[in-house]
N, C-alpha and C positions, 0 to 999 in steps of 0.2 A: 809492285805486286801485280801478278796478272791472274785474269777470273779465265782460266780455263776448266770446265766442265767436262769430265768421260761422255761419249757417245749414247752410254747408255741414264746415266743421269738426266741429259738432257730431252732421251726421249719419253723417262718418265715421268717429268715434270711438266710435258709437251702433251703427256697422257692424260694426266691431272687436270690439265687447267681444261682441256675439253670435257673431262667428264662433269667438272663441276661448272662447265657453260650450259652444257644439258641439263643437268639437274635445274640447274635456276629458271632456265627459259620454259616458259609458257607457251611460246610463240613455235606454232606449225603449218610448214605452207603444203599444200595439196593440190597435187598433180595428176588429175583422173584419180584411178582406185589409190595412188604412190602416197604417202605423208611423210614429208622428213622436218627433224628437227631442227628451230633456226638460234643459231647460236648467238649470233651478232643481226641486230635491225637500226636499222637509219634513216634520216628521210631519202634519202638516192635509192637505196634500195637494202639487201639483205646481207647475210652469209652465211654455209651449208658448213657441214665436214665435209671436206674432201674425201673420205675413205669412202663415203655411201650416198655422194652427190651426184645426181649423174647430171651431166650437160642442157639442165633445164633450159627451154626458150619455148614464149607462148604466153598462152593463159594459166594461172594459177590462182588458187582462193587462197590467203593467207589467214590465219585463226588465229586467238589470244581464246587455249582450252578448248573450249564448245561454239566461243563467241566469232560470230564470222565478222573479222575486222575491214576488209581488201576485197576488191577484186583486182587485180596484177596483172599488168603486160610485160613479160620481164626477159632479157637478154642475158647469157653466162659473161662475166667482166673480165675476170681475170681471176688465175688461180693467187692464194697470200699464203703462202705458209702450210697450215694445216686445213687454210680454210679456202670456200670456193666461192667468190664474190657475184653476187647475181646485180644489175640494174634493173630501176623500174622505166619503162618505156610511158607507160600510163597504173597511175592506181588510184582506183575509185573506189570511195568508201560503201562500205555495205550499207545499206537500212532497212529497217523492219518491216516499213510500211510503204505505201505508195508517193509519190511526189504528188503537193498538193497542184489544181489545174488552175489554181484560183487564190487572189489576195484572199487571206484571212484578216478579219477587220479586229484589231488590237481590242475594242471594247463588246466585241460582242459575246453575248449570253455565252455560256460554256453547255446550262443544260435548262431545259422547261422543267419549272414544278408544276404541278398537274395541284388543279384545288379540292 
């Protein structure tokens, strides 16, 4: 038995599965004013669509929604298929606040009650 599929079945199915990667993912990386959506994430690094990926290299902020996850050093890898495989060179996590300069001591007071 052999599974050959028409040209056009398979680039419907090739349609499908990216639109239902977009639907699911959360995740958007941001390239100056650019945001595209990322279909596939790994610890190495990413994957774009192809059709509306352009040749990222540099800095980018990667998000999860509103939430800023990444700051991203990241190089174009190699095109896969439908998709365009980005590496991360460096990616350092965002945080909210400042790095402390200083031990914080495990037992100490959290806040003063005033009498």
């Amino acid at each position: 038995m052999t599974t050959y599929l028409p040209k056009e079945v398979q680039e419907g199915l090739e349609q499908a599965r990216k639109r239902d990667l977009k639907k699911s993912s959360r995740l958007r990386v941001s390239a100056g004013d650019d945001v595209f959506p990322v279909l596939e994430f790994r610890d190495g690094g990413f994957a774009l669509d192809l059709d509306n990926a352009p040749k990222l290299r540099g800095l980018v902020d990667l998000y999860d929604g509103s939430r800023h996850l990444y700051q991203c050093l990241i190089v174009a890898s190699e095109e896969d298929g439908a998709l365009m495989r980005y590496e991360f060179k460096r990616s350092t996590a965002a945080v909210d606040k400042a790095p402390l300069d200083f031990a914080r001591d495990e037992n100490a007071p959290i806040a003063l009650l005033a009498r």
